[in-house]
C-alpha atoms as a printed R data frame, in Angstrom:
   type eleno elety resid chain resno       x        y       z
1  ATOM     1    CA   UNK     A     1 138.001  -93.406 162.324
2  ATOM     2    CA   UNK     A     2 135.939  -96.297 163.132
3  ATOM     3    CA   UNK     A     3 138.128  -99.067 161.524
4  ATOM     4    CA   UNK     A     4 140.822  -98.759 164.163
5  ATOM     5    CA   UNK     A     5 138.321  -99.437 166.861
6  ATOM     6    CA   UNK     A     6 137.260 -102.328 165.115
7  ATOM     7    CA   UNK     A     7 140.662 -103.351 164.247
8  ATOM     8    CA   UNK     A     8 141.517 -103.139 168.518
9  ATOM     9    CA   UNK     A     9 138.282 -105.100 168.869
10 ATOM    10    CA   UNK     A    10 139.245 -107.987 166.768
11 ATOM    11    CA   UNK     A    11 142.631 -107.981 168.405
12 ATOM    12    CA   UNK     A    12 141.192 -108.196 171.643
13 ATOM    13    CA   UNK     A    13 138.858 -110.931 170.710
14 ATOM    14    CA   UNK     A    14 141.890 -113.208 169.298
15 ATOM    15    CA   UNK     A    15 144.350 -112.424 172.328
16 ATOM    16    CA   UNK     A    16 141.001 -113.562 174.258
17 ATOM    17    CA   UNK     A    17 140.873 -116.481 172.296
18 ATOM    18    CA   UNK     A    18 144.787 -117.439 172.257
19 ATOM    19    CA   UNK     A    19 144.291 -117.130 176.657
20 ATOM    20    CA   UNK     A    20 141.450 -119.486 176.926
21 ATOM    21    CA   UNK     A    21 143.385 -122.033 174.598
22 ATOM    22    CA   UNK     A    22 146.321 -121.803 176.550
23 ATOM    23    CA   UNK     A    23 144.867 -121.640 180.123
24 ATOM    24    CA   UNK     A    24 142.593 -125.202 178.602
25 ATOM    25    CA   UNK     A    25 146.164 -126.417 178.079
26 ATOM    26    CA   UNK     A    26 147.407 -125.660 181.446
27 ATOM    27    CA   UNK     A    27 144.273 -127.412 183.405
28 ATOM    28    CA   UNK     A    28 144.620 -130.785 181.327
29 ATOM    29    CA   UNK     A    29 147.817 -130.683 182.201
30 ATOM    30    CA   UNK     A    30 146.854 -130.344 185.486
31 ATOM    31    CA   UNK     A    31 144.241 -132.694 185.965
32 ATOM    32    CA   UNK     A    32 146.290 -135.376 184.001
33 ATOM    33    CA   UNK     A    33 149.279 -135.059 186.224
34 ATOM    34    CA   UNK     A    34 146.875 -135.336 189.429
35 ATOM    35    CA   UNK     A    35 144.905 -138.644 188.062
36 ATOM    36    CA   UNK     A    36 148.604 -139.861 187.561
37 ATOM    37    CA   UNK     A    37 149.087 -139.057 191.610
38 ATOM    38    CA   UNK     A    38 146.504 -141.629 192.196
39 ATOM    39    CA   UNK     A    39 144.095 -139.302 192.832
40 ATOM    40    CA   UNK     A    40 140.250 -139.406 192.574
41 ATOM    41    CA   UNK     A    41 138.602 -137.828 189.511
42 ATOM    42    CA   UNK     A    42 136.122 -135.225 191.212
43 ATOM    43    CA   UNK     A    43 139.954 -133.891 192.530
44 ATOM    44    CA   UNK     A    44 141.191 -134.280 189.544
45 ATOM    45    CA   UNK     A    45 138.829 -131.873 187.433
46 ATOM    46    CA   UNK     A    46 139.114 -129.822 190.516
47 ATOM    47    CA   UNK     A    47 142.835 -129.282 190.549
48 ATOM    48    CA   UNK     A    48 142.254 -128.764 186.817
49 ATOM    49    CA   UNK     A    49 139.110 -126.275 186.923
50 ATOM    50    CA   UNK     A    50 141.585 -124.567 189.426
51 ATOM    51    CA   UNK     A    51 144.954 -124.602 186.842
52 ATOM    52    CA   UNK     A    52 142.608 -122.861 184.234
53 ATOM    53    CA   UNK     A    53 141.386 -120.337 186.002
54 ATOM    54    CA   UNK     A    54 144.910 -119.772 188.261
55 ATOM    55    CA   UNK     A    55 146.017 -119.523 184.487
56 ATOM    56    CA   UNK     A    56 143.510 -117.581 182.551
57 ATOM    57    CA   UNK     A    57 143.813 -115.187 185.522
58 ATOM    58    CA   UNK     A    58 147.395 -114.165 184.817
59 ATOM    59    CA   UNK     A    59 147.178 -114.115 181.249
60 ATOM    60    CA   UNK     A    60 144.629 -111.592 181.885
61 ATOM    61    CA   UNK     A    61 146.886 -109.309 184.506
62 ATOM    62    CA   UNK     A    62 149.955 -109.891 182.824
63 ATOM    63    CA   UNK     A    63 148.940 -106.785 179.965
64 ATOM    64    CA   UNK     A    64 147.301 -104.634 182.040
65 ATOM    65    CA   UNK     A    65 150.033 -104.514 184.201
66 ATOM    66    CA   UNK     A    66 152.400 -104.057 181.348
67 ATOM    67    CA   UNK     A    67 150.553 -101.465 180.582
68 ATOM    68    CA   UNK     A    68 150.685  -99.647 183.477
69 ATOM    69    CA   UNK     A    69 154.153  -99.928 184.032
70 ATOM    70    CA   UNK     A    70 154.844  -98.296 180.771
71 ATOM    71    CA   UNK     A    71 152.391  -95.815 181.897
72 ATOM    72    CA   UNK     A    72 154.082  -94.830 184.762
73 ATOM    73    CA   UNK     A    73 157.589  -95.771 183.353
């Protein structure tokens, strides 16, 4: 029985993974397009510290509210 836990573990770990790359993505995109506005850099890695965790934040709630729709669905 234990390999399935450990299986759910390592799938966890690589959805965890595949978020943080993606959400990195998402705040250089961000901070790129604000140093393009003109803008400082201190608001620049602020706008982009903000993107990644605005981002990471709904990759994070987007399952576990799948989840619970199908729960209740």
């Amino acid at each position: 029985m234990p390999e399935p836990a450990a299986s759910s573990t390592r799938m966890w770990r690589l959805w965890i993974a595949l978020y943080v790359a993606c959400s990195v993505v998402v705040g250089l995109v961000v901070a790129l397009l604000t140093l393009r506005s003109g803008a400082a850099t201190t608001e620049a890695v602020l706008a982009g510290g903000g993107g990644f965790a605005t981002a990471f934040a709904l990759f994070l709630a987007v399952p576990a509210t799948v989840r619970e729709l199908k729960r209740m669905g």
